[in-house]
N, C-alpha and C positions, 0 to 999 in steps of 0.2 A: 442106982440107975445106971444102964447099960451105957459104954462110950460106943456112938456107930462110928466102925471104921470108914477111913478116907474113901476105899476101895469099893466100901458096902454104900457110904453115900453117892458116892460117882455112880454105879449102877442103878441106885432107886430115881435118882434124876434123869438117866438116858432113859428109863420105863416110863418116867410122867412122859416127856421128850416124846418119846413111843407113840403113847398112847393117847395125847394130844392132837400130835399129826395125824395118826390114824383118826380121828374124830372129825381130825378136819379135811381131812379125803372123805369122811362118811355123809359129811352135812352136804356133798352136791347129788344130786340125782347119778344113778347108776344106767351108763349103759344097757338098753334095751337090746338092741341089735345095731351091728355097724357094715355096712355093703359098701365094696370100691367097684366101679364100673368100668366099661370103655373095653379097649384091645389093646392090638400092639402098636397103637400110636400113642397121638395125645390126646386128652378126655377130658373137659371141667367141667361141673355144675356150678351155674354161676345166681340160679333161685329155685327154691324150693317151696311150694304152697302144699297143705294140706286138701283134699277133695272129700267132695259132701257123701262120700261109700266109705270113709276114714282112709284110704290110701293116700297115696302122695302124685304130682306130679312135677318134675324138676327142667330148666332148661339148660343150656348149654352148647358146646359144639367140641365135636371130633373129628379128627384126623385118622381114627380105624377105619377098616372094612373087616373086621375079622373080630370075633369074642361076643363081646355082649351087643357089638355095633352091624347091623344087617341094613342094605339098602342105601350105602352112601355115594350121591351121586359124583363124587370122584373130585370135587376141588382141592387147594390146598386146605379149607376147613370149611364143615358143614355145620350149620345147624342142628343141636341135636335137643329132642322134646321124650323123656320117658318116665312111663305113665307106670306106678309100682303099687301094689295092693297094700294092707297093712301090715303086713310082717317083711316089706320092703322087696318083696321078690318082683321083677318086670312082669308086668301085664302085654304090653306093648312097647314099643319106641319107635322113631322115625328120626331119619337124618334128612335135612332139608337146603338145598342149594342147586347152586350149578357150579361152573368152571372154574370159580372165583374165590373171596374169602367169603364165607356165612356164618354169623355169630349170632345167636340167640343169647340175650343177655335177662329179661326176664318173662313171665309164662304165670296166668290168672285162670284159673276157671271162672266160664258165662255163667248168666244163668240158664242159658238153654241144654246147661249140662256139658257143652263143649270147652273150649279152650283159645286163648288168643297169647299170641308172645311176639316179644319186640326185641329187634336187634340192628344189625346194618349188614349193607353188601356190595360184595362190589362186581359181581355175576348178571349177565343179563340173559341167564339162560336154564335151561332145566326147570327147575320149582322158581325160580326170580323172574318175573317179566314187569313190563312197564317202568324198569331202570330208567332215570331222567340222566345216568350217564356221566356222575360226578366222581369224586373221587371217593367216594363212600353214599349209600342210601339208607336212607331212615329204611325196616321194614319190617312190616307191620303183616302179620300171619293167622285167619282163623282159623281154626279147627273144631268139627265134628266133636264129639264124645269116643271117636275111635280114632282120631289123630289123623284122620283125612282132612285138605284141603280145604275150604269153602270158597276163603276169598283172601285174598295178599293184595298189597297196597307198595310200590315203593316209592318213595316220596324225597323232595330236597330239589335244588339245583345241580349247578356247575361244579361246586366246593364241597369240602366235606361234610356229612351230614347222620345223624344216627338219630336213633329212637332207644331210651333205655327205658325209665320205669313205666306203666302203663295202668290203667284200671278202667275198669266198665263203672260209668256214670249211670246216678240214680235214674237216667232218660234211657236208658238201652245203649247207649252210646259210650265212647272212649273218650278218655282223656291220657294225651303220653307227654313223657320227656324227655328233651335230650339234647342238643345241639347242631351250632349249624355254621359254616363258613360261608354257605350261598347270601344271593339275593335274589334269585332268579327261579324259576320255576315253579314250585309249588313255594318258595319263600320270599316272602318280600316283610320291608319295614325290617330290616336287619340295620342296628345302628352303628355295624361297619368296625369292629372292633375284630381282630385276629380270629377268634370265635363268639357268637353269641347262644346265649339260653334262649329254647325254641320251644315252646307249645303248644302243642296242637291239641283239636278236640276233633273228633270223628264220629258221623254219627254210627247206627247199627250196622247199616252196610258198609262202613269203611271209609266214608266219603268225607271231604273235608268241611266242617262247617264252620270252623275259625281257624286264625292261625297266628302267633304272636312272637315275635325274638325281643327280649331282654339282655341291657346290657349296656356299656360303656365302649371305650377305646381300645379297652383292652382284650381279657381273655375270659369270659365269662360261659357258662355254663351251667344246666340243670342235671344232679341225680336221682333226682324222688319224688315222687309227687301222689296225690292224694286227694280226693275232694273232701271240701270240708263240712261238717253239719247244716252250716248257711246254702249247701249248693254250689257256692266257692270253691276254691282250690289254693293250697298250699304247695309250696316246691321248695327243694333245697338244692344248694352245688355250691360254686365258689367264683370269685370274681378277681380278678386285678385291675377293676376299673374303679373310677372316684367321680366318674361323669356318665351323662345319659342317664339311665337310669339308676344307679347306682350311688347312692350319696350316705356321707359316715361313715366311710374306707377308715379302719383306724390308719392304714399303711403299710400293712406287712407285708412279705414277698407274693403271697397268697391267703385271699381270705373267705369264712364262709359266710353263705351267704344264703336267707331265708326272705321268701318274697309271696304276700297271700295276697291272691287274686279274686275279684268278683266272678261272677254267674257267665259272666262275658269276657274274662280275660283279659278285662284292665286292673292294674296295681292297686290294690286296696291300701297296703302299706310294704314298705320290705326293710331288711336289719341287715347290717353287717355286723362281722365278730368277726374278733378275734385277737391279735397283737402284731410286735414287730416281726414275726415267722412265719412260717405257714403253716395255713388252719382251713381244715377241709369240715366240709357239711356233705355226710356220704347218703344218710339216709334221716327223714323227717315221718313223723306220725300226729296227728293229733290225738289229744291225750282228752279222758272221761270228764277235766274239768274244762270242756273245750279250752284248753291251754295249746301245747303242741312242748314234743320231745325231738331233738334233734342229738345226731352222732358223727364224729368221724373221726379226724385226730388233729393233732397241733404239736409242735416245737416251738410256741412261743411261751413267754412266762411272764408276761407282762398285759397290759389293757386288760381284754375280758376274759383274761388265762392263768387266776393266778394259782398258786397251789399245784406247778407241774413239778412232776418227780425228778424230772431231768435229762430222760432217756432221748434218745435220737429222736424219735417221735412218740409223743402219749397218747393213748385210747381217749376221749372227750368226749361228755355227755353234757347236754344244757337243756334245762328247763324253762320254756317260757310260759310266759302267760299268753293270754285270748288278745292283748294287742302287740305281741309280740317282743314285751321286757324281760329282760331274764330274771327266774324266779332263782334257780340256783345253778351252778355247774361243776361237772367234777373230772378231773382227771387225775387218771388210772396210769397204772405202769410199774415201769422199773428203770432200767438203763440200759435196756436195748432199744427195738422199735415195737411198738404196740400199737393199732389200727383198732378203730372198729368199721366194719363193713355194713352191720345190719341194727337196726332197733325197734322192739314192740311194747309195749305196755301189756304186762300181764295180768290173771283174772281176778289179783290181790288186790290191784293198783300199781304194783310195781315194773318193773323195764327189768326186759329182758336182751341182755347185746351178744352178738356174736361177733369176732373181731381176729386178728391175730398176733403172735407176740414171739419177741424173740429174748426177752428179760429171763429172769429166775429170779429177780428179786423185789421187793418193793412189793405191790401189791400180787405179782406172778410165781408164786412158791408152787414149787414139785413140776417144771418145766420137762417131758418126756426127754426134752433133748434135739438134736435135728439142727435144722436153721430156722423156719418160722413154725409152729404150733401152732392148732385150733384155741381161742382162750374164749371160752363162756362163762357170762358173768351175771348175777341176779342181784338187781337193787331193790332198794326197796323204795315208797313213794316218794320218800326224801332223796333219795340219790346214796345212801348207805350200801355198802355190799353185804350183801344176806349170803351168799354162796360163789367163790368162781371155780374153776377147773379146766387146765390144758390139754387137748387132748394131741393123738399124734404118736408118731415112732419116731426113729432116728433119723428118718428124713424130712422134706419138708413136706406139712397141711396147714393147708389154707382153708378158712371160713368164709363165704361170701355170703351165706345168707343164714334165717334164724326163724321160727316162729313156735308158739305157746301151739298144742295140741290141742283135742278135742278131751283128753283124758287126762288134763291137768297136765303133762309133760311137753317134750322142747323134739324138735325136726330140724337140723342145720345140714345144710348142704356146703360142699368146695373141692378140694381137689388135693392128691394125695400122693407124694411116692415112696413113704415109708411101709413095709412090708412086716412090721412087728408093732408093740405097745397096743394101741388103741385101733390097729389095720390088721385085718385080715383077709386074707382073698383075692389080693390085689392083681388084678390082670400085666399090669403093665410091667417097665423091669423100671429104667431109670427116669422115663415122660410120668409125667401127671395121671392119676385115673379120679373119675369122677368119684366126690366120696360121700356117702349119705350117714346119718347119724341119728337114732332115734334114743331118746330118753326117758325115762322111765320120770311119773310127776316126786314132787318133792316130799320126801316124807319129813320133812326136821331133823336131818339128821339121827334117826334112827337109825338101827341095827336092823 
């Protein structure tokens, strides 16, 4: 029998080595096509939805007037809504504001084929009118099928006030979230805490027909929300209150927090999580066993956090059940910082997150490099990772949003200014450009 040389087994192990990683770059879905957006300013896509033609439509806001950006009415940032066919190329776009700041934070197709998106402002002029005058407004934008006007809403008091997630209710109507400093104006029943979690529900024409703040003493807040199968509504954000409404604070600096509401936007029941750190609840879904999947991140490693890798901040997913106990939870990472920004339940049963990361180790191998990276990650119904993959150049990209296609594949939106690896085209030099990402569906890790 032959002796294999030292030299000859060192190379047949860096070939397994090899050829291992390469299997484990193969088992994530392949880039379909990837588009960076915007001019020579600053540009982010902060949500991306699928439309019932298979294109896309993304929201956000820019600071161009020049490149992919036409139409901008000249503040320091506008609102920006554009509308892409399926091989990701613009159909249309519109920038939306007046003199002030204008931020589009996220953007749903109606059913009458149009569009609604939500954001805040602090303009009372150009595309913004009926400003109540604060130091931020909720606001609330329809659009046509061709990204025209219909009808705008801006809404809040005195203090600050914004609108982030949003959805058309099973009645023709809205339901949004987001926060609020006011008491006054379109808000009242604010229970006086630095900021509270705001609700509101609208009907088809835009008009108010409830309106609720949640919250304690402290600093409370909503990011997600959702109606639920009952007619109900779920929402997610985070709290530093242990009073008013808020009760079973474990006590950490920051914690998250999940609150489902009835038909009428009284408290059915709500949860706190999290430990002695802070723990963010960024994005909430319900899930096929009317359960509900929640995301966001944490540095704590203790209460309902255990099993953190150790990094600055971990990626965090939690499972609950229909009354809101947790079934299981998992975080993700390494020893940098790792977010998750968005989360969906896929057509398997499994979740699908988009998040970002700054690790290469731990659960983030083959990191492009940069400062933060795109990191997509596919579980499975137990919370196991079935596939993840960073994407990104040698600058920084950011993920803010995420969804399952119509073609078994994945759509994330964010923002971008590396100009190689996983970008190309990128309009901008050293600002942000808005960055889209289509993926092809999962084959197993075949060739």
């Amino acid at each position: 029998m032959k002796k294999i040389s030292y030299v000859a087994m060192l190379a047949l192990l860096c070939s397994i080595y090899a050829f291992a990683d390469a299997e484990a770059k193969a088992a994530a879905p392949n880039v379909e096509w990837s588009r960076a957006f915007g001019g020579s300013g600053t540009d982010e896509a902060n949500f991306i939805q699928q439309t019932n033609d298979d294109g896309y439509i993304f929201a956000g806001w820019t600071s161009s007037s020049d490149g992919d950006v036409s139409g901008n009415p000249g503040g320091e940032r506008s609102a920006w809504i554009v509308k892409l066919n399926a091989a990701g190329r613009i159909e249309w776009q519109r920038a939306f504001g007046g003199s002030g700041r204008d931020i589009a934070l996220f953007v749903r197709q109606t059913n009458d084929g149009g569009y609604i998106f939500t954001g805040w402002t602090t303009s009372s002029d150009g595309d913004v009118s009926g400003n109540p005058g604060g130091q931020s407004s909720a606001w609330i934008v329809k659009l046509n099928a061709s990204g025209d006007i219909e009808w705008l809403r801006c809404l809040g008091g005195s203090g600050a006030d914004s609108a982030v997630d949003i959805q058309q209710t099973s009645d023709g109507g809205y339901i949004f979230a987001g926060s609020t400093s006011s008491d006054d104006g379109d808000v009242s029943g604010n229970p006086g805490g630095e900021r509270s979690a705001w609700i509101v529900k609208l009907n088809a024409s835009g008009n108010i027909e409830w309106q609720r703040c949640f919250g304690g003493s402290g600093a409370d807040t909503a990011s997600s929300i959702q109606q639920t199968s009952d007619g109900g509504y779920i929402f997610a954000g985070t709290t530093t209150s242990n009073d008013g409404d808020v009760s079973g604070n474990p006590g950490g600096e920051r914690s998250a927090w999940i609150v489902k509401l009835n038909t009428s936007g009284d408290i059915e029941w709500q949860r706190v999580f999290g430990g002695s750190g802070n723990d963010w609840a960024r994005s909430i879904r319900q899930t096929s066993d009317s359960g509900y999947i929640f995301a966001g991140w944490t540095n704590s490693s203790d209460g309902d956090v255990p099993g953190n890798p150790g990094g600055q901040s971990s990626a965090w997913v939690v499972k609950l059940n229909a009354s809101g106990n947790i079934e299981w939870q998992r975080v993700l990472g390494g020893s940098g910082s790792d977010f998750v920004r968005s989360i969906r339940q896929t057509s398997d049963g499994g979740y699908i997150f988009a998040g970002n990361t700054s690790s290469d180790d731990g659960d983030v191998p083959n990191d492009p490099g940069g400062g933060f990276s795109a990191w997509i990650v596919k579980l499975s119904a137990s919370g196991n990772i079935e596939w993840q993959r960073v994407f990104g150049g040698s600058g920084n990209d950011v993920v803010t949003s995420i969804e399952q296609t119509s073609d078994g594949g994945y759509i994330f939106a964010g923002e971008t200014t590396s100009h190689d690896g996983d970008v190309s085209g990128n309009p901008g030099d050293w600002r942000p450009s808005a960055w889209i990402v289509k993926l092809a569906p999962y084959d197993g890790g075949s060739e």
